[in-house]
Structures are given as structure tokens and as C-alpha cells.
C-alpha positions, 0 to 999 in steps of 0.5 A: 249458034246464031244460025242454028237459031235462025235456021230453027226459026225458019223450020218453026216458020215453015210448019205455020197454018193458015188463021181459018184452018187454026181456029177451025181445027179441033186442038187434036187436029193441029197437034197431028198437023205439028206435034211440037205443039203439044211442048206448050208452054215451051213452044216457041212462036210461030209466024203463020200467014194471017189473013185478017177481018176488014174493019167494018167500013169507015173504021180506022185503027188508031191505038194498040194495048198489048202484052207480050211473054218474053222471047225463047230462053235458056230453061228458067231453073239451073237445077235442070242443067246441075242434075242431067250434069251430074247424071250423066258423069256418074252414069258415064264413068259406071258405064250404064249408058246406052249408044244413045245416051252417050252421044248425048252426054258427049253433045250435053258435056260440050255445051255444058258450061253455055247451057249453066252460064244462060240459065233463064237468059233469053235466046238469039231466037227470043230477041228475033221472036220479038222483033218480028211480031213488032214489024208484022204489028206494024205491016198489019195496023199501018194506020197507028204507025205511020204518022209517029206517035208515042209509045210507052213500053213497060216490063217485069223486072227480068233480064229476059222481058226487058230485052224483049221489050228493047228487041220490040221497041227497036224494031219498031222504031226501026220500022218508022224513026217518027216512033218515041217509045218509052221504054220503063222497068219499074217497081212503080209500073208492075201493077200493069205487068206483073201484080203479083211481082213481090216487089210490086208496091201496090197489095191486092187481096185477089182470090187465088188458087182457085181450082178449074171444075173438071179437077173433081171428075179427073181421077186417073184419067188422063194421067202421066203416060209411059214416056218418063220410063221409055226415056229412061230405058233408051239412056241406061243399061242400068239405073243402079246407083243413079242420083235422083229419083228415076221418075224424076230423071224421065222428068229432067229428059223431058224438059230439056228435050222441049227447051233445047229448041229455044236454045239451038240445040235441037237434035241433042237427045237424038232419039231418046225422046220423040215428038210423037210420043211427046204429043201422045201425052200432051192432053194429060199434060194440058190437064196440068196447065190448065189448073195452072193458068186457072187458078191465079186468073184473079190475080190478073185483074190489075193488068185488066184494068190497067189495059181499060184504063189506058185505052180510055185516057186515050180515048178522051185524049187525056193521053197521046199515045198511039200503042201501050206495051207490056212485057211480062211472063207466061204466069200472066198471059196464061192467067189473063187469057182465063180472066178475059175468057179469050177463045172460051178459056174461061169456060171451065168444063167438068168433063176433063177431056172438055178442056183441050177445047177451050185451052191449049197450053201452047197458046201460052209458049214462049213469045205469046202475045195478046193485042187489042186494037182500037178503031174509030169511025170517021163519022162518029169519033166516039164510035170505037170497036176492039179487035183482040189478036192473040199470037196474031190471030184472031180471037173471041171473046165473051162479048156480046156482038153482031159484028166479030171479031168487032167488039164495040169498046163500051160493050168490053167496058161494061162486060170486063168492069161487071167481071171484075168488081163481083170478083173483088165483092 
């Protein structure tokens, strides 16, 4: 299974686009150059070949804020995996499947018992994911690494973000043993990770459920397209008698047929689903998740302001670290990219066929990573810009500049704390 893995990883790798052609590309453009795209939050990473900014002369990059999703992983609820077990036994001994549909029962039935032991486990490609954006930070910000230097490393609560975390930090130390990281898994760090982990000692009463404008204009536009009823008619002769709803089933399919990437099982399902028709309806699809991540971004404000708060302890030298890192979950990272208005997510269109323009749900997919590096000037120590990398390219913010993506630190400061305190009021 390991070099299923690796072999996926290197046809994700080989599908990569240049940074200048994604931020230029319309969202329709890249999904056309890459249909998998269009699997969003499903989407495992990808290593494109990035060509960054020079830092304006006499700036150097000292200190790295950071958080990262977990890697791939096995699908998050093993009610999937129970139901598409129990479809396609009774769909098999009733002989109401297609050719197709038994081949792909035969090849689910035989990765049956791994697919229910690794329920929400992440993956050999979700360890490698993260190993490889730690050496690539390291190769592009040599400056932080080189001399060694403390690092502390934070993670929800789950298996899969502190394994994640540990395939970072290894690697990391790998890169330079002068490296002391600090690897936490806490009740007492959530705040910074995951705010809204019920186990979190610390309470916000943060607006949530906030609803995006274009919800009010959307109607029936956009909406669930024929594929759920195609993949249901190239599985069964029949539906008679099926346990579940067939709505439900097409649902079930689809789901799985995005994940099995993740997992090294792709080729699965064969073609009883289709890239193509997966991309057909990704905008409608995006629609979904655009409410999704819209909606709790207030509840993002702590991890907010834990990244400020520990750049600025840097920055006054009341801290010696050299990189925070942060592990956590797509309910933050998709929620936090609204909140910080990252390449306009913020920017709540009415029109609903305006929204794939400022978010894409794959921006979100497994591994995503936000990155904020810091630079000083030589001549004048407390001259510090930020540079905001999100998957490793770089990204806008709603910052006043003149220099992007160069942002000076206390025009952030200023911006995001203005931002955050008429939330709370």
C-alpha cells in the first residue's frame, strides 16, 4: 500500500502548476487544467513549483507563524464505510448489480476490514504531505533554520493532527538537529489550535452561524446536479429493496470515490464515477462550502490573535523562538482564511456565481497550510514586514501596502486587532 501511496503523490505532484499561472488563472481555468480540484475539501496537497518574491533589499526573514490541516486521511465517519458495506452485500446477493458495480464491490469487500480499522487515521501520504511542506519551508526560509533555534509545535486533540505535527517536527529536525522543537497536545493550548474543541478550558462568546450574502439570491441556482442519479444507475439493475435512500447512496459513492486518493485506493469505483462529471458540479458544490467555512469564521478570532500574540513576544524578544506551529483541522483553516480575508475570502459576493472567485474549496483540502513569515531590516531592527503563503504560494491580504506581497507588521497589527475588537463589540 505504501508505494500505491507514494505513486499517488507523485501523479498529484506531476499535475502541479506554476504560482504566476494559479493566482492568475480564473478558479474554472485551474479546475479545467485539474478536475481533482473540484474534490475540495478532499483534495490532497499539492507541490507546485513556486517561484517566490525577493524580500525587499536589507530584509531578512527571521521567524515563521504557521498553521497547518492534518495530512490524508481514511474518510472521517465509518458510517460511510458500514453503509456502502451493507449496500453492496444486499445489492450482490439479490443480483442487482451492474459488471461495473461488481467489480467494485469485489475490490471494496477485499479492503473492507482496512478501510473500517482506519476510520479518520491519517494516511502514509498525510505523514509524507507533511514532511514534505516542513523540508520545502526550510529549503525556501534558510535564514530561520540555519543557526537552530526553538520551536514550539501545538495540535488538536486528534490522532491524525499529532501525527502530523510529529512528521513536521521530524522532519524538520532532520533538515538541522540545531532544531529544538516542542511538540504540545493540550487542553491548555486549544485556544491557539482549535477554540471551539469542546474541550477547550477557555469559553468565547464569538458570533456563529453567520450566513454569506449570496445565500439570499441563490434559489435553485447552482444546485445538486445529475451525478448521484448516474452513479446509481451504472451500479444497479435495480434499486428495489436497497437500504438507504437512493439520494443518499449517490451521496455515499461520491464521497468515497473523493477520498480513496487519500488512501491509495484509487481506481476503486473504476468508472462509475468520473473526474469530469465530479468537476461539472463543483461550483454548486463550492456554493456549500463557502457557507460552511463563512459561517464560524468569528469563531477563528483566538487562533487570530494567538498568532499576533506570539509574533509580537518575538518580536520584543520576550520569546526566542524561531517558528510557531499549529495543527489542527479544515473547521479552522477554511473559517480563519474568511476571518483573515486571505486572497479576498472575505469578500462576501451577492451574486452567488461571484463566489468561486474569492473561494475555492480546494484551497482547504487535506494538508492545507497557511504560513506567515516575518522579516527584519538590518538597518532598522524594528522595521518588520509579513509575507502570508497559503499551500505555499503567495497570497493577498486586505492590508494596505505599497510593497506586496510585503506587508508591514504593524499595518497587520493594526488592520486584524480593528477587525477583531468591532467583531466582539
Amino acid at each position: 500500500m505504501k508505494n500505491q501511496l507514494i505513486v499517488t503523490m507523485l501523479l498529484f505532484s506531476s499535475l502541479s502548476m506554476t504560482t504566476a499561472w494559479g493566482q492568475n488563472a480564473t478558479a474554472l481555468d485551474q479546475l479545467k487544467a485539474d478536475p481533482r480540484k473540484a474534490y475540495g475539501t478532499d483534495y490532497p496537497y499539492q507541490f507546485t513549483n513556486v517561484s517566490l518574491t525577493k524580500a525587499p533589499k536589507g530584509y531578512k526573514p527571521f521567524y515563521i507563524s504557521h498553521y497547518g490541516r492534518h495530512g490524508s486521511r481514511y474518510y472521517w465517519n465509518s458510517s460511510l464505510y458500514k453503509e456502502l458495506d451493507s449496500l453492496l452485500t444486499y445489492a450482490h446477493n439479490h443480483h442487482q448489480l451492474t459488471a461495473e458495480g461488481e467489480a467494485f464491490h469485489d475490490k471494496f469487500m477485499a479492503a473492507k476490514d482496512e478501510l473500517s480499522t482506519g476510520v479518520s487515521e491519517l494516511s502514509d501520504l498525510g505523514w509524507e504531505q507533511h514532511q514534505r511542506i516542513a523540508r520545502v519551508m526550510y529549503n525556501n526560509f534558510p535564514e530561520v533554520f540555519k543557526k537552530g533555534g526553538n520551536v514550539l509545535a501545538i495540535s488538536s486533540l486528534t490522532g491524525r493532527c499529532v501525527l502530523s505535527m510529529s512528521a513536521f517536527c521530524q522532519e524538520l529536525v532532520q533538515c538541522n538537529p540545531n532544531i529544538e522543537i516542542r511538540e504540545q497536545s493540550s487542553r491548555f493550548t486549544l485556544d491557539g489550535v482549535v477554540p471551539t474543541d469542546r474541550q477547550n478550558p477557555v469559553k468565547h462568546n464569538y458570533p456563529r452561524g453567520v450566513k454569506p450574502r449570496y445565500e439570499k439570491n441563490r434559489g435553485t441556482l447552482l444546485g445538486e446536479g445529475p451525478l448521484r442519479d448516474k452513479a446509481v444507475k451504472r451500479m444497479f439493475t435495480s434499486t428495489e429493496g436497497l437500504p438507504g435512500r437512493l439520494h443518499h447512496i449517490g451521496s455515499n459513492l461520491i464521497n468515497l470515490y473523493t477520498s480513496l486518493p487519500n488512501i491509495g485506493h484509487e481506481g476503486m469505483m473504476g468508472n462509475i464515477i468520473t473526474d469530469a462529471e465530479v468537476a461539472d458540479e463543483w461550483e454548486g458544490n463550492n456554493l456549500g462550502s463557502y457557507s460552511w467555512v463563512f459561517g464560524p469564521q468569528y469563531e477563528m478570532i483566538p487562533i487570530l490573535e494567538d498568532i499576533m500574540r506570539k509574533a509580537d513576544d518575538v518580536i520584543a524578544g520576550r520569546k526566542d523562538r524561531i517558528a510557531d506551529l499549529r495543527f489542527g483541522h479544515d473547521t479552522c483553516i477554511g473559517p480563519l482564511t474568511v476571518l483573515m480575508g486571505i486572497n479576498g475570502a472575505d469578500r462576501d459576493p451577492e451574486d452567488p456565481y461571484e463566489v468561486k472567485n474569492c473561494y475555492q474549496n480546494w484551497q482547504t483540502g487535506k494538508a492545507s497550510n497557511l504560513q506567515l513569515v516575518f522579516y527584519r531590516s538590518k538597518k532598522q531592527p524594528e522595521d518588520i514586514l509579513v509575507k502570508c503563503l497559503l499551500n505555499g504560494q503567495e497570497a493577498s491580504l486586505p492590508v494596505p501596502t505599497d510593497c506586496y506581497p510585503y506587508y508591514k507588521w504593524s499595518d497587520f497589527r493594526q488592520f486584524y486587532n480593528a477587525r477583531c475588537s468591532q467583531i466582539k463589540q
